[in-house]
C-alpha positions as CSV (number, residue, x, y, z in Angstrom):
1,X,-13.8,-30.1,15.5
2,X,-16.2,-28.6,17.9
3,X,-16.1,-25.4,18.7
4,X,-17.0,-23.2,22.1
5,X,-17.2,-20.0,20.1
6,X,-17.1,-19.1,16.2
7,X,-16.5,-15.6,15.4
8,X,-17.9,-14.5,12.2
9,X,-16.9,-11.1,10.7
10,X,-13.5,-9.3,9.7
11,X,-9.8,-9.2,10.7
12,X,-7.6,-6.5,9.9
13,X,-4.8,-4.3,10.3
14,X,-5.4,-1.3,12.8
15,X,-3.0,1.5,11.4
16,X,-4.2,4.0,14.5
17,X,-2.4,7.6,14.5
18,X,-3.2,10.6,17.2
19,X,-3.3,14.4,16.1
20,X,-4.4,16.9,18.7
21,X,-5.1,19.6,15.4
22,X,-8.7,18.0,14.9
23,X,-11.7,20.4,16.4
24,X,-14.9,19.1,18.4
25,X,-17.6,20.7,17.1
26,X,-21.6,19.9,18.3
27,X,-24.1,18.3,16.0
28,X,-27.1,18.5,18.4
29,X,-29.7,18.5,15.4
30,X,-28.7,15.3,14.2
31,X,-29.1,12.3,16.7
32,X,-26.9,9.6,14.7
33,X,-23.9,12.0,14.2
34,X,-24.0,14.3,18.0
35,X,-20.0,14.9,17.5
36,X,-18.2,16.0,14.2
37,X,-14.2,16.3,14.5
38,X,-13.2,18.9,11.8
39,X,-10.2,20.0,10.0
40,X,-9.0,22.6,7.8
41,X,-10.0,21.6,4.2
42,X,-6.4,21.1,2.2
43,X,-4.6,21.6,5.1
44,X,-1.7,19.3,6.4
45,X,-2.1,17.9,9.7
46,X,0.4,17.2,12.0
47,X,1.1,13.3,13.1
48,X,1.5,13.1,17.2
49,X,2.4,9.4,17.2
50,X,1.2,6.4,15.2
51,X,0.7,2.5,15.9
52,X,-0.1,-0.8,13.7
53,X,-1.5,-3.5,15.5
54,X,-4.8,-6.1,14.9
55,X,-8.4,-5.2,14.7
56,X,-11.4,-6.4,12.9
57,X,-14.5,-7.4,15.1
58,X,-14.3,-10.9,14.8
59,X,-10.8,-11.1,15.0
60,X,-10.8,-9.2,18.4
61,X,-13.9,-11.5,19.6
62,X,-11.9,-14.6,18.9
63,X,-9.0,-13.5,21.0
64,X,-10.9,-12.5,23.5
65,X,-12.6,-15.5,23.9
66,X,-9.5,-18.2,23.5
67,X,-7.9,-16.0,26.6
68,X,-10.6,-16.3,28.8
69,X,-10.4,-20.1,27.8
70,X,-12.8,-21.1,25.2
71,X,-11.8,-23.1,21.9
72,X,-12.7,-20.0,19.2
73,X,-12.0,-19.9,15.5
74,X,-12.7,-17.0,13.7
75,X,-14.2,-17.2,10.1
76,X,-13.0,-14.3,8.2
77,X,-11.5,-13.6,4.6
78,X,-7.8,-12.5,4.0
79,X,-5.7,-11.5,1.3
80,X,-2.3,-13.7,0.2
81,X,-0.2,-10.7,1.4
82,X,1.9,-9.8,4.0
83,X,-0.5,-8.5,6.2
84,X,-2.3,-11.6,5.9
85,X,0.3,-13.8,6.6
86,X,0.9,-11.4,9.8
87,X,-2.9,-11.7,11.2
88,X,-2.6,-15.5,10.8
89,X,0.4,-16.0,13.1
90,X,-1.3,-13.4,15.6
91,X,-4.0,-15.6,16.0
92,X,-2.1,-18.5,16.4
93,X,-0.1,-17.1,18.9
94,X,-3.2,-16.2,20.7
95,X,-4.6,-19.5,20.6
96,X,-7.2,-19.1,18.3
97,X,-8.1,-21.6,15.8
98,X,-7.5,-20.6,12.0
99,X,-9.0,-23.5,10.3
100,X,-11.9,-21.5,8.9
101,X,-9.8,-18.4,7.6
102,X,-10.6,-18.1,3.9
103,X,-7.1,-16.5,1.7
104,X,-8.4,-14.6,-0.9
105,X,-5.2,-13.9,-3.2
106,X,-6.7,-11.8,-5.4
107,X,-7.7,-9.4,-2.6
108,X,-5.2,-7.5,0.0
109,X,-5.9,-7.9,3.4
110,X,-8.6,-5.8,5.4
111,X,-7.1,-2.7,6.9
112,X,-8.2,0.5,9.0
113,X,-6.9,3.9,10.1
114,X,-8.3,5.1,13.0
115,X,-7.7,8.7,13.9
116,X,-7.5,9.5,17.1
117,X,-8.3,13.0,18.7
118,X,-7.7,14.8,21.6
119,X,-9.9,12.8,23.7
120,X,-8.9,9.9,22.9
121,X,-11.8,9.2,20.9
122,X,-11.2,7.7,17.9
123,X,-12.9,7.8,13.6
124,X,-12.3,4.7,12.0
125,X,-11.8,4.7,8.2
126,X,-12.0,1.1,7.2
127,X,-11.3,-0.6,4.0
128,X,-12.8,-3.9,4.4
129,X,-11.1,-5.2,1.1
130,X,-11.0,-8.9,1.6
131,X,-13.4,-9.2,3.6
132,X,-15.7,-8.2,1.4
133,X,-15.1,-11.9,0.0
134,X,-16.1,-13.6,2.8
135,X,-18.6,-16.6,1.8
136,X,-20.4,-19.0,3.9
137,X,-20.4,-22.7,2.5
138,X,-21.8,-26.1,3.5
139,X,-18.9,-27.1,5.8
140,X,-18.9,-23.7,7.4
141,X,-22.6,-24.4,8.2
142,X,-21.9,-27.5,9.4
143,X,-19.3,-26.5,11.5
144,X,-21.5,-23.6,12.7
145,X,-24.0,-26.2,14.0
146,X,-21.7,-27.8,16.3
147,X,-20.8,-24.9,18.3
148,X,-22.1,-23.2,21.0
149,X,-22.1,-19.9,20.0
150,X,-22.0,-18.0,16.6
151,X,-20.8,-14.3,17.2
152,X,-21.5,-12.6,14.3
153,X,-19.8,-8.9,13.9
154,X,-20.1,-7.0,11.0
155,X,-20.0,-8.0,7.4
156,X,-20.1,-7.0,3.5
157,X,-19.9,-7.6,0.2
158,X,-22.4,-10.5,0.0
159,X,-23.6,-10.2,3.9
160,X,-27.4,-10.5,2.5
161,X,-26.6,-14.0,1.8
162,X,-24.3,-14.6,4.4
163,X,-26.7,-13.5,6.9
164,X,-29.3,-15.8,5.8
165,X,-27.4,-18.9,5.9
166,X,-26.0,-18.1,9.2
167,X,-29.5,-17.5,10.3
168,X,-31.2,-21.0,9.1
169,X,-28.6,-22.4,11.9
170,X,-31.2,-23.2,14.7
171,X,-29.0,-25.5,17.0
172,X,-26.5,-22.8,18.0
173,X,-27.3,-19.5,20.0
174,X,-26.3,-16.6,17.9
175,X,-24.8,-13.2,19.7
176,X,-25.2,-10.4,17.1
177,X,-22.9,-7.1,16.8
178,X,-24.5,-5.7,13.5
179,X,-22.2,-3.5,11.4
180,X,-22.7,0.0,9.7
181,X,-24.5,-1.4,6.3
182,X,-26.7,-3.8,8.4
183,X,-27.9,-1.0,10.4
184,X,-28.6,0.7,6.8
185,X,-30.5,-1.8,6.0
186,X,-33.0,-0.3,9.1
187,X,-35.3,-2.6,11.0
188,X,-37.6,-3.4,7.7
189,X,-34.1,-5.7,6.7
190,X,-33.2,-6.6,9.6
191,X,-36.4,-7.6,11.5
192,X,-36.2,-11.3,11.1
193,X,-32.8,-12.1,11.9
194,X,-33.4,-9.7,14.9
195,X,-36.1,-12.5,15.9
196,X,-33.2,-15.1,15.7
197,X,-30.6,-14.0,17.7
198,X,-30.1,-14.7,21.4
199,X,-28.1,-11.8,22.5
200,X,-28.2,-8.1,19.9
201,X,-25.3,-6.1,20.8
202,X,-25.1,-2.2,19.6
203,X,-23.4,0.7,20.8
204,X,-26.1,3.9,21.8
205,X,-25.6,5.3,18.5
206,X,-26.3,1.9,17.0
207,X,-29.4,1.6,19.2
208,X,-31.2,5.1,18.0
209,X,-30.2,4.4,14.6
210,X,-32.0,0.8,14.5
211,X,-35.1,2.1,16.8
212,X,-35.4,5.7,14.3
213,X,-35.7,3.7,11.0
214,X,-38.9,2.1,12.4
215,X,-41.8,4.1,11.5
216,X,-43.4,3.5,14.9
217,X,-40.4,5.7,16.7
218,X,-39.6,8.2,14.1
219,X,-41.1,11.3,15.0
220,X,-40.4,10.8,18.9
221,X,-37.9,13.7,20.4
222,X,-34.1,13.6,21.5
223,X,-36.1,13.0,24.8
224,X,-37.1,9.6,23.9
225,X,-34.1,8.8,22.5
226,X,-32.0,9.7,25.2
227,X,-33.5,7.2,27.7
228,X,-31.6,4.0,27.9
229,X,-35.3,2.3,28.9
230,X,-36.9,3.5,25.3
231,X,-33.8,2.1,23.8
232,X,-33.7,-1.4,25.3
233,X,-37.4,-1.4,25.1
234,X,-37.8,-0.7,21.4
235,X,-35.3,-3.2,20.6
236,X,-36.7,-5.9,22.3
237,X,-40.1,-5.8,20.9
238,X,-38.0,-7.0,18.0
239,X,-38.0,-10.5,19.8
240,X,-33.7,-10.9,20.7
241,X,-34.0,-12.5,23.8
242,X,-31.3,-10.4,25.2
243,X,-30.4,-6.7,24.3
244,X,-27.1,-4.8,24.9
245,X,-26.7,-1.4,24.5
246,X,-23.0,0.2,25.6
247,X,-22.5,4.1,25.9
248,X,-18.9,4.7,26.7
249,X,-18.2,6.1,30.0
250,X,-22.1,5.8,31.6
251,X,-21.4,2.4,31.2
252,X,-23.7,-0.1,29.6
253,X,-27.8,-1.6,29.9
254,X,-28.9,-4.6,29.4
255,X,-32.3,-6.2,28.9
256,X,-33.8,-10.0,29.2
257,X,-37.1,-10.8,29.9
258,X,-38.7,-7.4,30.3
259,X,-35.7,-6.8,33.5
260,X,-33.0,-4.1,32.8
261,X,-29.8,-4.1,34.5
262,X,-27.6,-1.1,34.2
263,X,-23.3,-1.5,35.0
264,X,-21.4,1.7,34.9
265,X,-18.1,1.7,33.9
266,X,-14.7,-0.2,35.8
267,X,-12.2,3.1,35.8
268,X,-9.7,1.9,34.0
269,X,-5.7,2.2,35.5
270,X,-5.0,4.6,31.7
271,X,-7.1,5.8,28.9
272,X,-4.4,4.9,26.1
273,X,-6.9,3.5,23.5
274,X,-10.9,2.9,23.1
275,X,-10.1,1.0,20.0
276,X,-12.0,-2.2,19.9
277,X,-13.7,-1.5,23.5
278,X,-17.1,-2.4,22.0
279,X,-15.7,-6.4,20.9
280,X,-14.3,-6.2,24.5
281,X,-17.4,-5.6,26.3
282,X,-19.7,-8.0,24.0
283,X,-17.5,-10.7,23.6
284,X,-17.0,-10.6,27.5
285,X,-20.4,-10.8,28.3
286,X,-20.8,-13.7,25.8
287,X,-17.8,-15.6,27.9
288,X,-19.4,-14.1,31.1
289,X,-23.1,-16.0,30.5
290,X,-21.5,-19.5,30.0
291,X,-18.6,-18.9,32.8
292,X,-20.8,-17.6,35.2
293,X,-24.0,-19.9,34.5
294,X,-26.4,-17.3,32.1
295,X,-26.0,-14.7,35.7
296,X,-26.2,-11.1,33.6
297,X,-24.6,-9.5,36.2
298,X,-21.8,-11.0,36.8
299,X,-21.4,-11.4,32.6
300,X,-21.5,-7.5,32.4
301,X,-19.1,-6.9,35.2
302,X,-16.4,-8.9,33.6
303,X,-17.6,-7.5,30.2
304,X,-16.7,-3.7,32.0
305,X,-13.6,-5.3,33.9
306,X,-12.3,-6.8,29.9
307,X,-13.1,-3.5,28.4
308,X,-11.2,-1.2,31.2
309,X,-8.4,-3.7,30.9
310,X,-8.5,-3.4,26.6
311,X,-8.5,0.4,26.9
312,X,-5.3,1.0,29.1
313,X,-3.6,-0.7,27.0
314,X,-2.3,0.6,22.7
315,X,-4.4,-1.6,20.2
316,X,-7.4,-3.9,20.3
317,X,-6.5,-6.8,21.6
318,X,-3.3,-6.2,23.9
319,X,-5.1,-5.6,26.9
320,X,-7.6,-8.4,26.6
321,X,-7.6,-10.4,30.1
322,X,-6.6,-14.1,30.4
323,X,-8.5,-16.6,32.5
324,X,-6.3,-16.4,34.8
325,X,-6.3,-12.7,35.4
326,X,-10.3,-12.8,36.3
C-alpha cells in the first residue's frame, strides 16, 4: 500500500495530572533550562485533577494527518498489554493505518506523565519502554520509499541505526522533529542527516540547544540566542531545506531559501492543555505544504489554526481539526 504520510517515532499513553503546589522559579544563567518548577523535597503534593488519554509524537502526527485527509500509518513499537491493545483501536478509529505497528510482548507499552502547573505548562516524564524496540527492516524501507512523506519524531533504544536507514531513503521527502537524545547527540551527530531532511522542526529550546553544541556559536551571548533570525539562520547553514522553529505564545518562524516568515499565534477559544501542541503545529504545516501547493504561509496558518484548536481541548489529539473543519 502507498502511503501519503508515514509517521515514525512513539505512541503512548498520556497519564497528564494538574497541581497548582509546584513553584516557578527563573533559571536565567542557563539558556536550555530558563524555567525550573520546584517542589518541597519529600513532600506530598496535592492532585487537582488527572486525565489518561493518547500521546507519543508519531502517534499524534498520524492522527493529525488521516483527519485532515491523508492516508497515514504510523510505525511505532507497542507492548502485548492492555494499553497497547487500547492505542491500537484509537488509531483505528481515527483512521490511521496500523499495518506497520510492531507488538513487542516482552515490553509494556510506552507511557508518560505529564505534570501540569499553574500555567498550564506542562513537564513530561516519559518512559518510552517499547518503544525503545522499535526496528527498521527491509519492508519498512520499502514501504518508506513509496510514500510521500516520512515524518520522523523522536526515537531510542537503537535510533543510531534507525536513523541511518531511514536516512539512505532518497525518493521520499523527510520532515524531521528530532527528540531529546538526538539533540544530545549535538550537531557533530547529527549534521548529516540534518543535510537530508526537507523540513527540521524544533521548538526554541530545541533550536539553541542544536545551534550551542556547535563550536562556531558557543561562546555568543543570550543576545544571539534570543533572535529568532540567528536561530533560523544557524540551522540552515546545516543544509535542511526548510527550518521551523515554534515558541509558544510569539508564535512560530520559518525559514526556506534564505526568506523568513514569522506567524504569531491563533488565540485559541480555552487554554485547557498544551500537550502535544508542538506535533500539532509540525504535522500541520507538513499537511499545509501539500494541501496548499508548498505556499509556507498558508501551511503555517493552518499549522497555528490545528495547534489553537489541539490546545482548547484535554489531551493530544482530541482537538486535532478534520478536513472539513479547515
Amino acid at each position: 500500500m502507498k502511503y501519503d504520510m508515514i509517521t515514525i517515532g512513539g505512541a503512548t499513553e498520556d497519564i497528564t495530572f494538574y497541581t497548582g503546589e509546584g513553584v516557578l522559579l527563573n533559571n536565567k544563567k542557563d539558556l536550555t533550562k530558563q524555567k525550573l518548577l520546584a517542589f518541597e523535597y519529600g513532600a506530598k503534593i496535592k492532585v487537582d485533577k488527572s486525565f489518561s488519554g493518547f500521546g507519543g509524537g508519531a502517534a499524534n502526527a498520524a492522527v493529525c494527518f488521516a483527519r485532515l485527509g491523508f492516508k497515514a500509518a504510523c510505525l511505532a513499537s507497542i507492548g502485548g498489554d492492555e494499553r497497547g491493545r487500547i492505542i491500537l483501536g484509537n488509531f483505528k478509529k481515527q483512521g490511521v493505518d496500523v499495518s506497520l505497528i510492531q507488538k513487542t510482548k516482552q515490553a509494556e507499552t510506552g507511557f508518560s506523565f505529564l505534570l501540569v502547573g499553574s500555567g498550564n505548562e506542562h513537564i513530561c516524564f516519559s518512559n518510552r519502554a517499547a518503544n525503545d524496540e522499535l526496528r527498521i527492516t527491509d519492508d519498512e524501507l520499502r514501504i518508506m520509499r513509496d510514500a510521500k512523506w516520512i515524518y520522523l519524531t523522536s526515537l531510542s533504544g537503537s535510533w543510531r541505526e534507525n536513523l541511518e536507514k531511514i536516512f539512505s531513503i532518497k525518493s521520499t521527502k523527510i520532515a524531521w522533529n528530532p527528540g531529546h537524545r538526538q539533540i544530545l547527540a549535538g550537531v557533530n551527530g547529527l549534521r548529516k542527516y540534518f543535510k537530508r531532511a526537507n523540513c527540521l522542526i524544533v521548538n526554541r529550546d530545541e533550536a539553541i540547544e542544536i545551534v550551542m553544541s556547535d563550536r562556531k556559536y558557543k561562546n555568543q551571548g543570550a543576545a544571539f540566542f534570543g533572535g529568532a533570525k540567528n536561530l533560523l539562520s544557524a540551522l540552515a547553514s546545516y543544509d535542511s531545506k526548510i527550518i521551523l522553529i515554534t515558541n509558544g505564545r510569539h508564535g512560530a518562524d520559518a525559514m526556506s531559501e534564505g526568506k523568513i516568515y514569522h506567524q504569531p499565534i491563533i488565540k485559541e477559544r480555552l487554554r485547557v492543555d498544551t500537550t502535544g501542541v508542538g506535533d500539532a503545529f509540525g504535522s500541520s504545516f507538513i499537511a499545509g505544504w501539500e494541501l496548499y501547493d508548498h505556499d509556507i504561509k498558508r501551511s503555517l496558518k493552518l499549522a497555528a489554526k490545528n495547534s489553537a484548536a489541539e490546545i482548547s481541548q484535554q489531551g493530544a489529539q482530541n482537538g486535532l481539526l478534520w478536513k472539513k473543519d479547515i
